[in-house]
N, C-alpha and C positions, 0 to 999 in steps of 0.2 A: 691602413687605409681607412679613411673617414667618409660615411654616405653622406647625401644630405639630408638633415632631419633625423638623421641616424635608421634611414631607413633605405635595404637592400631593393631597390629594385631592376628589371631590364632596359628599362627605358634610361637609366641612370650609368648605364657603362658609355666607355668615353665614345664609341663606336654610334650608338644608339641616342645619345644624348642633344636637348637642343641646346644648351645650356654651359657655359664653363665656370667654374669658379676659381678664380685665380687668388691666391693670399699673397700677400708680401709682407710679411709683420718686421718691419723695420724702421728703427725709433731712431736712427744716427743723427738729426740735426735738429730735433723739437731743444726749446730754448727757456722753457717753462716747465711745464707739467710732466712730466716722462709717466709711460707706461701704455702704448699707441704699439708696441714689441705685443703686451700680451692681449691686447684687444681680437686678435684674431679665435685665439683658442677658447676666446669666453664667450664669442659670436657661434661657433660651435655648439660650445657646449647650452646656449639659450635654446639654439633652433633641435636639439634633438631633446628638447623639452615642450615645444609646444606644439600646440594642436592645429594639422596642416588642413583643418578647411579653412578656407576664405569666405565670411558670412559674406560681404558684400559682392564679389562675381561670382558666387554661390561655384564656387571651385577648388579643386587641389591641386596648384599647379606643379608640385614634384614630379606627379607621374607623367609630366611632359619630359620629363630626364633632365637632372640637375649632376651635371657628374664636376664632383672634387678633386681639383690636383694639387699637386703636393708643393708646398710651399716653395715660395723662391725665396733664398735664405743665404746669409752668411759673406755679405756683402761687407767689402772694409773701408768703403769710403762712397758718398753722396753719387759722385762719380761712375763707381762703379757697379750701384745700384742699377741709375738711369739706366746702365746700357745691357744689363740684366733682363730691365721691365720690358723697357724698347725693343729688344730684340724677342724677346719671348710673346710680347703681345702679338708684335707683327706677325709670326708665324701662326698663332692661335685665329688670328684673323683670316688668315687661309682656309682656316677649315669649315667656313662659313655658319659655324656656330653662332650664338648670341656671348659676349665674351663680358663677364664679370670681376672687376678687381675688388677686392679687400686689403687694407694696409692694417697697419703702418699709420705712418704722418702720412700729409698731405704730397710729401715730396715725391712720393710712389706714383702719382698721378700725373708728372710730367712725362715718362716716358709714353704710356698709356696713350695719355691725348696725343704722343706726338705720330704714334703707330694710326690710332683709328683716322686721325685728318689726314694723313698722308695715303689712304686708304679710302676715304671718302671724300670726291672731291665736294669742294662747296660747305664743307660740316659745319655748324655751329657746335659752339660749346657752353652748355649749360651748368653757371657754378651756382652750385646752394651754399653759401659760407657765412661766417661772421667777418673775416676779414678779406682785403682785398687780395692779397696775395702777389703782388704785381713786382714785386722789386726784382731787377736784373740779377742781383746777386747778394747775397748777404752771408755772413761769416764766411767770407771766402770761396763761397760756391753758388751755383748758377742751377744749383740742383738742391737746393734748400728747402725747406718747407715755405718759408716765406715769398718760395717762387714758383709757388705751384702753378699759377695761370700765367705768367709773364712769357714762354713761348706762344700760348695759346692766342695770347693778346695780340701778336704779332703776325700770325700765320693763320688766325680764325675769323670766325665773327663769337667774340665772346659775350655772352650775357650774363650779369650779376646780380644774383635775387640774396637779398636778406641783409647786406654790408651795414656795418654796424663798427670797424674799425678800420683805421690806414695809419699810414706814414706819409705826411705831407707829397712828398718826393715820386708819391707813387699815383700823383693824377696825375700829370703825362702821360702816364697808360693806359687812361679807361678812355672806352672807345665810348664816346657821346650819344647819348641816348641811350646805353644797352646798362647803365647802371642803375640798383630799385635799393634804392637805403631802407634799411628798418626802420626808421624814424617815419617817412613818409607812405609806408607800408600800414603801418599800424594803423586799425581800426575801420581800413578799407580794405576792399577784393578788388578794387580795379586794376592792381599791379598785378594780379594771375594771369589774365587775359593782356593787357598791355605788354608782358615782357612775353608772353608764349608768340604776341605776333612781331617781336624782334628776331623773332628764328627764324632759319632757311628750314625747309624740308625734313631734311636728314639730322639727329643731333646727338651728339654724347653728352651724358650727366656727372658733373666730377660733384660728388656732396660728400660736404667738412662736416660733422654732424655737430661742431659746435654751430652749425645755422639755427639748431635750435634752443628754444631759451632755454638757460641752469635749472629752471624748477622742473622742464621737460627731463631733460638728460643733463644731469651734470659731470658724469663719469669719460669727460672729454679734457685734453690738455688743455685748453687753452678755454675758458669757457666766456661769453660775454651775454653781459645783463638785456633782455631785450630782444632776443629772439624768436623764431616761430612757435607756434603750437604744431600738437600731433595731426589733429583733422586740418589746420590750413596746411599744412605738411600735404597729407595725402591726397587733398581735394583737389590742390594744382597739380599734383602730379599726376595725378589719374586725367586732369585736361592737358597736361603735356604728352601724355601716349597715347589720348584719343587723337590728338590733331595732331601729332609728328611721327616719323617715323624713328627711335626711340635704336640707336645703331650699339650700343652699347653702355656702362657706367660701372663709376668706382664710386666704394663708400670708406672714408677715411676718419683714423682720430679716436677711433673709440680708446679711451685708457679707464680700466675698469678699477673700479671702486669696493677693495675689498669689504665682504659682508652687506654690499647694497647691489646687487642683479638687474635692477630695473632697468640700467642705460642701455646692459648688453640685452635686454628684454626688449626694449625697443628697435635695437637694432634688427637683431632678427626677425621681427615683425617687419619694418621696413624693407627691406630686403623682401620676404616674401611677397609684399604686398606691390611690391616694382614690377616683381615677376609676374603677378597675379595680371597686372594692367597690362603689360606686354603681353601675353598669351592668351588670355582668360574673357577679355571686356569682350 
């Protein structure tokens, strides 16, 4: 059994805890890069190396209770992941914890959203990504990585911050108004505030961590030229949990880079610093 941060504490048992952490490390349908299997164990192993205060909400937000459960694993088809996540999220949501996924790909994130919106009525769904993710189905499945948001698209109000790739085939999907391309992102803030007020109330956050640029985190499968920084990274997100109510989020994609620690460095800092804004501000 795994703490978080590598640190035993009471508040951290699953009884006690506000907090879940859910893994999936499941790489069955990435198309390029592989190695999003061992992103979870290296996300670990970051955060029981660094230092758990938060300079900026001058906080540790661990000892709110972070409790680890053990992986969902062993999955042998796209398929039979979905109904693994799906069904596992849902019941996690019963326990009216704060509920955290870690993958895997991206694909890990369909069952997820489809537990929390069926769960909250009205949800928006906030994706951080490089790409769109929209297509009904690709290599043969409907649970791909490339479809990570396409129920969402269907059954949400989704909004898409950072997009910087697609497949022609896949604007049919985006819902009007709610898309903020990298291109027209760059070198202004007015898309932080513009896309936070495309959301209802309530929201979950699915973030591809290829949203951010190769020279921030490259240790991603799929990585694209032109993505965020670390501070515009955190700056919006910290005004997306002061002004929403912030119901859950999954953080996907990391594929780590032997002999270079930084990405899953980053990681784990992010993740904390989610936490930090939900509990802490």
């Amino acid at each position: 059994m795994r703490h978080f941060v590598g640190i035993e504490t009471e508040n951290g048992s699953y009884e006690k805890s506000k907090v879940l952490l859910q893994s999936i490390p499941y790489d069955g349908t990435s198309t390029w890069g592989k190695g999003a299997d061992r992103g979870y164990e290296a996300f670990m192993d970051a955060l029981d190396n660094m230092e758990v205060y938060d300079i900026e909400t001058a906080s540790e937000v661990y000892l709110e209770g972070i409790h680890v459960l053990d992986e969902l694993k062993g999955f042998n088809s796209p398929e039979a992941m979905f109904e693994g996540v799906y069904g596992q999220v849902k019941d996690l949501i019963k326990t009216g914890k704060f509920i955290t996924c870690f993958g895997g790909e991206h694909s890990v994130s369909i069952g997820a959203i489809k537990a929390h919106y069926e769960h909250y009525d009205g949800l928006s769904i906030l994706q951080l990504d490089a790409h769109t993710d929209l297509r009904p189905d690709f290599h043969g499945s409907a649970y791909n990585h490339a479809c990570a948001v396409y129920d969402a698209s269907k059954n949400t109000n989704l909004v898409q911050v950072g997009i910087r790739s697609m497949d022609i085939e896949e604007m049919e999907h985006i819902q009007e108004g709610n898309i903020f391309w990298a291109h027209e992102m760059h070198g202004h803030r007015t898309w932080m505030q513009n896309s936070i007020d495309r959301l209802g109330d309530q929201v979950y956050i699915t973030l591809d961590l290829d949203v951010f640029d190769p020279s921030v985190l490259p240790g991603t499968g799929t990585p694209e030229p032109g993505g965020l920084s670390w501070y515009d990274m955190v700056n919006y997100l910290r005004m997306v949990f002061e002004q929403k109510d912030v119901v859950g989020f999954d953080i996907v994609e990391l594929a780590p880079i032997n002999g270079h620690k930084a990405s899953e460095f980053l990681t784990a800092k992010l993740y904390y610093k989610m936490l930090s804004y939900k509990f802490c501000l």
